[in-house]
TORKETOR-516146 format. One record per residue (C-alpha): residue number from 1; x, z negated, y negated; residue in one letter. Coordinates in steps of 0.1 Angstrom, whole numbers, m for minus. Example, Ala and Ser with C-alpha at 12.3 -4.5 7.8 and 13.67 -1.06 7.14 Angstrom:
BEGIN
VEXZA	1	123	m78	45	A;
VEXZA	2	137	m71	11	S;
REM end
This chain:
BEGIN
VEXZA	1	1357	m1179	m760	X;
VEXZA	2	1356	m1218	m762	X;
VEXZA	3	1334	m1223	m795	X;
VEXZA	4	1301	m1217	m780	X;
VEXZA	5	1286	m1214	m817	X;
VEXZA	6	1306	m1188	m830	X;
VEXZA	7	1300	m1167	m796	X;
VEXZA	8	1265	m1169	m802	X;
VEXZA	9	1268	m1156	m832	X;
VEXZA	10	1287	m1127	m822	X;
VEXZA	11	1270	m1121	m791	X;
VEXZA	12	1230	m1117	m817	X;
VEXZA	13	1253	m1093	m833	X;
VEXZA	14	1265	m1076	m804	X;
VEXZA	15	1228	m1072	m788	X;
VEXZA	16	1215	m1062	m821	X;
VEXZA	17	1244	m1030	m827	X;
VEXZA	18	1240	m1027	m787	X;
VEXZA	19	1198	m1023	m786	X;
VEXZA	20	1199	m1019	m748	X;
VEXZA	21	1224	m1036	m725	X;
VEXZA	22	1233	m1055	m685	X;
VEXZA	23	1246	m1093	m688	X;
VEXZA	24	1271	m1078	m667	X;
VEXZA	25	1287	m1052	m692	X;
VEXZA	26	1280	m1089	m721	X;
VEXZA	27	1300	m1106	m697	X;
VEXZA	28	1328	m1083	m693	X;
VEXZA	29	1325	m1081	m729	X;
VEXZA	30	1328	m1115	m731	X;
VEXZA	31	1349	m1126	m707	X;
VEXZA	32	1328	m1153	m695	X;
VEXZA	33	1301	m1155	m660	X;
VEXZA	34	1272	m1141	m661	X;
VEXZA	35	1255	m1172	m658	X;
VEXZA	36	1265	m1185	m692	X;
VEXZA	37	1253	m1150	m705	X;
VEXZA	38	1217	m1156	m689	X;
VEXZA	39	1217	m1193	m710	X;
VEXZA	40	1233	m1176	m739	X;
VEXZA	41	1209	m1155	m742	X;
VEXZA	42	1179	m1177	m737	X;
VEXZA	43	1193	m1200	m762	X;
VEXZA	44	1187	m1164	m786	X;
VEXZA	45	1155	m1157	m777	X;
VEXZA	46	1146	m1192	m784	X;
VEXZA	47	1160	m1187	m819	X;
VEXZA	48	1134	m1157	m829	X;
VEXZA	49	1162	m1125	m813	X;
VEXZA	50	1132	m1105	m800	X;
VEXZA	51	1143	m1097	m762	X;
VEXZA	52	1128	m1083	m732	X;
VEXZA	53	1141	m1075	m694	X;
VEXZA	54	1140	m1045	m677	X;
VEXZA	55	1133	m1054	m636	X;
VEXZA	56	1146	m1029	m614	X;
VEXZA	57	1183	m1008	m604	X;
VEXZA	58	1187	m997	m638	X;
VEXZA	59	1171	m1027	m655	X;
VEXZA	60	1188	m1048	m684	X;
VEXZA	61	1178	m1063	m717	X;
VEXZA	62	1166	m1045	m744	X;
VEXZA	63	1161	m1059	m784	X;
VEXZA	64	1126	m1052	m799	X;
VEXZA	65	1126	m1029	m829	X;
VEXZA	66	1123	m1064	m854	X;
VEXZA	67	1156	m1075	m849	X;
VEXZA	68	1169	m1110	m861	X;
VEXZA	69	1200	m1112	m886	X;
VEXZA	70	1225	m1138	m874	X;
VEXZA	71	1235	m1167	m896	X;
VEXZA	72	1246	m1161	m929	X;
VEXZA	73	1262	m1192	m954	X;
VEXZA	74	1249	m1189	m986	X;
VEXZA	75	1263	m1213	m1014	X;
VEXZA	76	1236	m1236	m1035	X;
VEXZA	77	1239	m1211	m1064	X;
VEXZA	78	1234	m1177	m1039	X;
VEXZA	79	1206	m1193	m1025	X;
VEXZA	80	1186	m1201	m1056	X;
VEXZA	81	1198	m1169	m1069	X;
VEXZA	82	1182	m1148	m1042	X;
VEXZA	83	1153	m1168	m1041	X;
VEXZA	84	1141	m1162	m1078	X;
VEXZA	85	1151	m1124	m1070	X;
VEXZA	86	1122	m1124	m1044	X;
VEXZA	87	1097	m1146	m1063	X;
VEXZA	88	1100	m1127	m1095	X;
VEXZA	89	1083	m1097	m1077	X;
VEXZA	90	1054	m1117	m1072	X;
VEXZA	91	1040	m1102	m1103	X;
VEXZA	92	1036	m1068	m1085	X;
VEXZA	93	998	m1059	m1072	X;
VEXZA	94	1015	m1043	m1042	X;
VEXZA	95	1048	m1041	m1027	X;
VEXZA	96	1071	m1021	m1006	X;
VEXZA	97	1082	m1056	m979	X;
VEXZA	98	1050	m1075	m991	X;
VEXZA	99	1043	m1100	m961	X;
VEXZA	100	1083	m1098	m951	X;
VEXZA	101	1090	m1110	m988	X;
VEXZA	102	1069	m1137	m988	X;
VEXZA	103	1083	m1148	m949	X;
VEXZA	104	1118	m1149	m968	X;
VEXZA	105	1110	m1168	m996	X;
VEXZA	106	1090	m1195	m972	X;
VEXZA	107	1123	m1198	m951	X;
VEXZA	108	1146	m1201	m982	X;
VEXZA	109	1123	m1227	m994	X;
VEXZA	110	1122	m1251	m964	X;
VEXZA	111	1156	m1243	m950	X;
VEXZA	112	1171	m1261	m988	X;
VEXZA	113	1174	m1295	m990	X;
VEXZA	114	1157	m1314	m1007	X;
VEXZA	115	1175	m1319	m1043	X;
VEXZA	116	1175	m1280	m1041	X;
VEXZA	117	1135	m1277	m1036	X;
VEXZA	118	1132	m1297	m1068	X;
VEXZA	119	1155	m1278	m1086	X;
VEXZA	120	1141	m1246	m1077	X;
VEXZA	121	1109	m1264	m1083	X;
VEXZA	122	1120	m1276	m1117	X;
VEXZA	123	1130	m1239	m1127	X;
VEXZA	124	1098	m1220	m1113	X;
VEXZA	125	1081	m1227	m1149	X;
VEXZA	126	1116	m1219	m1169	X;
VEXZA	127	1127	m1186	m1161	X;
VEXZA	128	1106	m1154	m1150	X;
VEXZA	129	1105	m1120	m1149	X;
VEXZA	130	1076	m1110	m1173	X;
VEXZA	131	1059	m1075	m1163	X;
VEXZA	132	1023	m1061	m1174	X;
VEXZA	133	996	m1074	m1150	X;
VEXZA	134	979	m1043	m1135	X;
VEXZA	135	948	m1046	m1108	X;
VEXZA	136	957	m1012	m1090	X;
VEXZA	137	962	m1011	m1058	X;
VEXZA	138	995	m994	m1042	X;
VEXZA	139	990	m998	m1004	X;
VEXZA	140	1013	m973	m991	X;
VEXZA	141	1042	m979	m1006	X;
VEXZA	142	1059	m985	m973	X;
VEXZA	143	1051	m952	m960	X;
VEXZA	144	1065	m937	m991	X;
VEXZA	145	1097	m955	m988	X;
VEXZA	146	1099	m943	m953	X;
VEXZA	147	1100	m907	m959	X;
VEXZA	148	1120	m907	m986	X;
VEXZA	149	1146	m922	m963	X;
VEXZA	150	1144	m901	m934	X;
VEXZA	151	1138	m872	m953	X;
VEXZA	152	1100	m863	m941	X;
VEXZA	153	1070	m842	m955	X;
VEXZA	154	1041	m858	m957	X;
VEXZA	155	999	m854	m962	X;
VEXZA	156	984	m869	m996	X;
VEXZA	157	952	m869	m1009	X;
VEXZA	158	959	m872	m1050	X;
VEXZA	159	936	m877	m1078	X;
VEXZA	160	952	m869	m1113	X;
VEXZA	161	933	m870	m1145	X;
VEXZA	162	916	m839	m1143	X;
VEXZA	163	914	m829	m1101	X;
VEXZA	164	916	m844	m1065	X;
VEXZA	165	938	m820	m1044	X;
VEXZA	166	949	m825	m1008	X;
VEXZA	167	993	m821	m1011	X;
VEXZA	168	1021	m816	m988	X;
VEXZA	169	1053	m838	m1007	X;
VEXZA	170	1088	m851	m996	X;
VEXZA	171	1090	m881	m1012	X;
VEXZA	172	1128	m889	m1032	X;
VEXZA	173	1119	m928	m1032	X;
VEXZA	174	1094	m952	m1055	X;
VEXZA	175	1104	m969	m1083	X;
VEXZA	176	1085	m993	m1101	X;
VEXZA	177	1080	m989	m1142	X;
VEXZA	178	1054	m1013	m1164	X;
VEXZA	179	1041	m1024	m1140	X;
VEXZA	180	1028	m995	m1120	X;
VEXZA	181	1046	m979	m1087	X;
VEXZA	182	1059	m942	m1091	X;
VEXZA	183	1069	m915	m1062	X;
VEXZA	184	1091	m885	m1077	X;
VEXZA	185	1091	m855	m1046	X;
VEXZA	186	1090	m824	m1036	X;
VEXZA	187	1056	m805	m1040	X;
VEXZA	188	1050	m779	m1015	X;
VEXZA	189	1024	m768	m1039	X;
VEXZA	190	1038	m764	m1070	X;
VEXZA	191	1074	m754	m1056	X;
VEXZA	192	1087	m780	m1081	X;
VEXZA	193	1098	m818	m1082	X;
VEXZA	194	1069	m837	m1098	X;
VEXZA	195	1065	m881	m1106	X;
VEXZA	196	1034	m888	m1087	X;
VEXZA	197	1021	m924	m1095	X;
VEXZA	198	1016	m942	m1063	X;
VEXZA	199	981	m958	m1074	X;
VEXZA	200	969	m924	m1075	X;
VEXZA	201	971	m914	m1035	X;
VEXZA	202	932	m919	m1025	X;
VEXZA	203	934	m919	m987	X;
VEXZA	204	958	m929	m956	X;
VEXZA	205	995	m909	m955	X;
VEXZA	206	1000	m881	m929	X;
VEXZA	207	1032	m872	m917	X;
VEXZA	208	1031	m834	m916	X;
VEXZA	209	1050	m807	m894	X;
VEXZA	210	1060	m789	m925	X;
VEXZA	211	1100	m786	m928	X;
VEXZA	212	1116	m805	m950	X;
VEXZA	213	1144	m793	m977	X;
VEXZA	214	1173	m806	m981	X;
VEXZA	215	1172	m835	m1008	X;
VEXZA	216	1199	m859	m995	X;
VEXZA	217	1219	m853	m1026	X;
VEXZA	218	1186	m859	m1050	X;
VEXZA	219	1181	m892	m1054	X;
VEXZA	220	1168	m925	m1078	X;
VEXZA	221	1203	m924	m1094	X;
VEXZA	222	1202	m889	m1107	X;
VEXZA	223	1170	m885	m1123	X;
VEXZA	224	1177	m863	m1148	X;
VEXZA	225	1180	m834	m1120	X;
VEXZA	226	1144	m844	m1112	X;
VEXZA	227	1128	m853	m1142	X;
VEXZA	228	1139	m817	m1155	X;
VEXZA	229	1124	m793	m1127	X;
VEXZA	230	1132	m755	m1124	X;
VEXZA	231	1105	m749	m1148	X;
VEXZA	232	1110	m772	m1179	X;
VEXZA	233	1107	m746	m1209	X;
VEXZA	234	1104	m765	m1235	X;
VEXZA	235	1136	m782	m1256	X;
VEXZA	236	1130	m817	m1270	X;
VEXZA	237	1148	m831	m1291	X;
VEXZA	238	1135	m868	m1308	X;
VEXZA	239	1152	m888	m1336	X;
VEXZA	240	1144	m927	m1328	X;
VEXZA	241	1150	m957	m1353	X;
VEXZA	242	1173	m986	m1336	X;
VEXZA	243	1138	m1000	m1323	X;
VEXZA	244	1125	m967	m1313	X;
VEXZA	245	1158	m968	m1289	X;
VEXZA	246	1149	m1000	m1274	X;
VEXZA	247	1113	m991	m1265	X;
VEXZA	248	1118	m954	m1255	X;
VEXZA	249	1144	m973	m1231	X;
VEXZA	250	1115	m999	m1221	X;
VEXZA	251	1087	m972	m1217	X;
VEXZA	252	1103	m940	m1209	X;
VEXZA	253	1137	m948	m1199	X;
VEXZA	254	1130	m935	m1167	X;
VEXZA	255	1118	m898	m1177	X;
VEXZA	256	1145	m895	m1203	X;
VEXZA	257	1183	m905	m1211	X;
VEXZA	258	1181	m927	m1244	X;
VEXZA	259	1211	m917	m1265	X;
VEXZA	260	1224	m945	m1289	X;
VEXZA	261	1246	m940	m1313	X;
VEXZA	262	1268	m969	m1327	X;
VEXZA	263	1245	m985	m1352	X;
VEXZA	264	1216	m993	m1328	X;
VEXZA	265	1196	m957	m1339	X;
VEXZA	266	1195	m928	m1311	X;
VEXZA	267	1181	m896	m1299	X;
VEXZA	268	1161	m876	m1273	X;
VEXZA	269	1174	m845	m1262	X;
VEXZA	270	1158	m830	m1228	X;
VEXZA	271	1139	m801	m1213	X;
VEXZA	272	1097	m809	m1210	X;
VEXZA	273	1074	m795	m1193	X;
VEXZA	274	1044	m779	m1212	X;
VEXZA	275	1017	m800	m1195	X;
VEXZA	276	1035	m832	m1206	X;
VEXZA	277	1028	m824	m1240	X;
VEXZA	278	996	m844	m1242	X;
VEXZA	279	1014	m873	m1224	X;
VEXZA	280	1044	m874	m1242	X;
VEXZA	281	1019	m869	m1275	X;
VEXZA	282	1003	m902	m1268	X;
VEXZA	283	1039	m918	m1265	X;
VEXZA	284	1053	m907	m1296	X;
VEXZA	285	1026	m914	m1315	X;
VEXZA	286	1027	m952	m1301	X;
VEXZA	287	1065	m955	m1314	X;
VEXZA	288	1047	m946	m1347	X;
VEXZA	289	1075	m938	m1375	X;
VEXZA	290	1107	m956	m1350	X;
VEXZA	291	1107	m920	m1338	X;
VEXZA	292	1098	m884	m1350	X;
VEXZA	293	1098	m855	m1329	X;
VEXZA	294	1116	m825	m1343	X;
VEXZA	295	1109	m802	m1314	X;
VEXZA	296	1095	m785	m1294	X;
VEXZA	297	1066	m776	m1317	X;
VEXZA	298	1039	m777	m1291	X;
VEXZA	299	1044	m809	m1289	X;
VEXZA	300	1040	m817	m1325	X;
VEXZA	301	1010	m795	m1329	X;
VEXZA	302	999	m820	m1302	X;
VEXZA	303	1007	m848	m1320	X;
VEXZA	304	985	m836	m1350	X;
VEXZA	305	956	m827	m1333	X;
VEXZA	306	955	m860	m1321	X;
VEXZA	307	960	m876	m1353	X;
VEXZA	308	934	m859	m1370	X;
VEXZA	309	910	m866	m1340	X;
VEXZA	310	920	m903	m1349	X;
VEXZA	311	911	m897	m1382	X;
VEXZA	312	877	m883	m1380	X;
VEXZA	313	868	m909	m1353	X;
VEXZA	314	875	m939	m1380	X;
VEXZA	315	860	m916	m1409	X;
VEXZA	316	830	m918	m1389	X;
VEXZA	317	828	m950	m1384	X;
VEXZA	318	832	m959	m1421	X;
VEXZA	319	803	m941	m1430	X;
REM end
């Protein structure tokens, strides 16, 4: 190969889809001596690839678990556009790739040239992504992502509003909603898919021995599989004004499928559990008259014992 730059680039992807290899089988590979694989592959561990040898018979090179990405050409446009992707997350208390996405954005930043810095610069106090601030803290969000993906049980200590219990979960993935960081899995407890809010996990993540079930099909993009559980009893159905639809969509698009019909107004129609009465209480009542709940009737009895509690408080406070 006689353009030394391109084979570099090939070769950082060969020894990253490779892991552990000779310079004999890279130069075979290759087609070239081994001695222009040795400076080759200096010149990549000078450039950040994370290599180590192997002495001995059955000694090579081997690539560190942090592996390096070879070159990619982004255009002016790409570049700006990935790097306000990034910086809008800034907003978060806690992320997933928190130090990694702040290494990114620092290399995106001094890697442009300069009339690009200013216009980035120019645009940092022009266009945002605007989220509520929120002081928890979400420190294991990593570990969360982690075995959702390979599918692992894990050890939580979790404090919800009215007890601190000690779970078993198999996380689906985290998604994050207003603000705050949410965890829908598997409770070994409860037998039942249940939205844990990631804030809420009071100690450091065990992996457990416990056997995961199968959930590769369960996923983000089908919530409504997970939102509903085996044990939703309750039918709701919600009739919402044109702005009800748009804040039902902002505040609890990701429990429910918003229905819209043509002229902007839309509907609720789902399966609750009974213990989200209270929550779901508190919601409606917030939407004020852009929506009214026509059913399940525990949840409007709800709904009316906390109006008149609202009521009696301000009566008070009149007197």
């Amino acid at each position: 190969m006689s353009n030394k730059s391109q084979r570099l680039i090939e070769l950082m992807m060969t020894v990253n889809r490779k892991r552990k290899f000779t310079v004999r089988e890279l130069a075979d590979e290759f087609g070239v001596s081994r001695r222009t694989i040795l400076r080759d592959l200096q010149e990549l561990s000078g450039l950040g690839v994370p290599l180590y040898s192997e002495v001995g018979p059955h000694g090579g090179y081997q690539v560190l678990n942090e592996r390096v990405l070879p070159p990619i050409a982004f255009t002016e446009e790409e570049a700006v556009a990935m790097f306000f992707a990034s910086h809008a997350l800034r907003h978060y208390s806690s992320l997933p790739f928190e130090e990694e996405t702040a290494s990114a954005l620092k290399k995106f930043y001094f890697y442009m040239t300069g009339d690009v810095r200013d216009r980035i610069d120019q645009m940092k106090n022009r266009f945002d992504f605007v989220i509520p601030i929120r002081q928890q803290k979400t420190p294991y969000l990593s570990i969360l992502l982690q075995a959702a993906v390979e599918q692992r049980v894990i050890k939580i200590e979790y404090k919800s509003k009215t007890e601190q219990t000690t779970r078993e979960i198999q996380p689906i993935g985290v998604y994050a909603s207003s603000g705050l960081w949410y965890c829908p899995a598997y409770c070994f407890i409860r037998k039942d898919i249940r939205l844990f809010r990631c804030d809420k996990i009071t100690s450091d993540i065990q992996f457990s021995e416990t056997k995961p079930i199968d959930l590769k099909h369960v996923h983000l993009g089908n919530r409504v599989s997970m939102r509903k559980g085996k044990n939703a009893s309750l039918d709701l159905y919600v009739e919402l004004t044109s702005e009800g639809v748009q804040r039902c969509e902002a505040d609890i698009g990701s429990r429910f499928q918003v229905n819209v019909r043509r002229d902007g107004t839309g509907w609720l129609e789902d399966k609750i559990h009974t213990r989200d009465t209270l929550f779901l209480a508190k919601v409606f009542i917030g939407l004020g008259t852009d929506a009214m709940v026509q059913k399940p009737v525990e949840l409007v009895n709800e709904m009316r014992r906390i109006l008149v509690n609202i009521m009696d408080q301000y009566k008070e406070n009149s007197q």
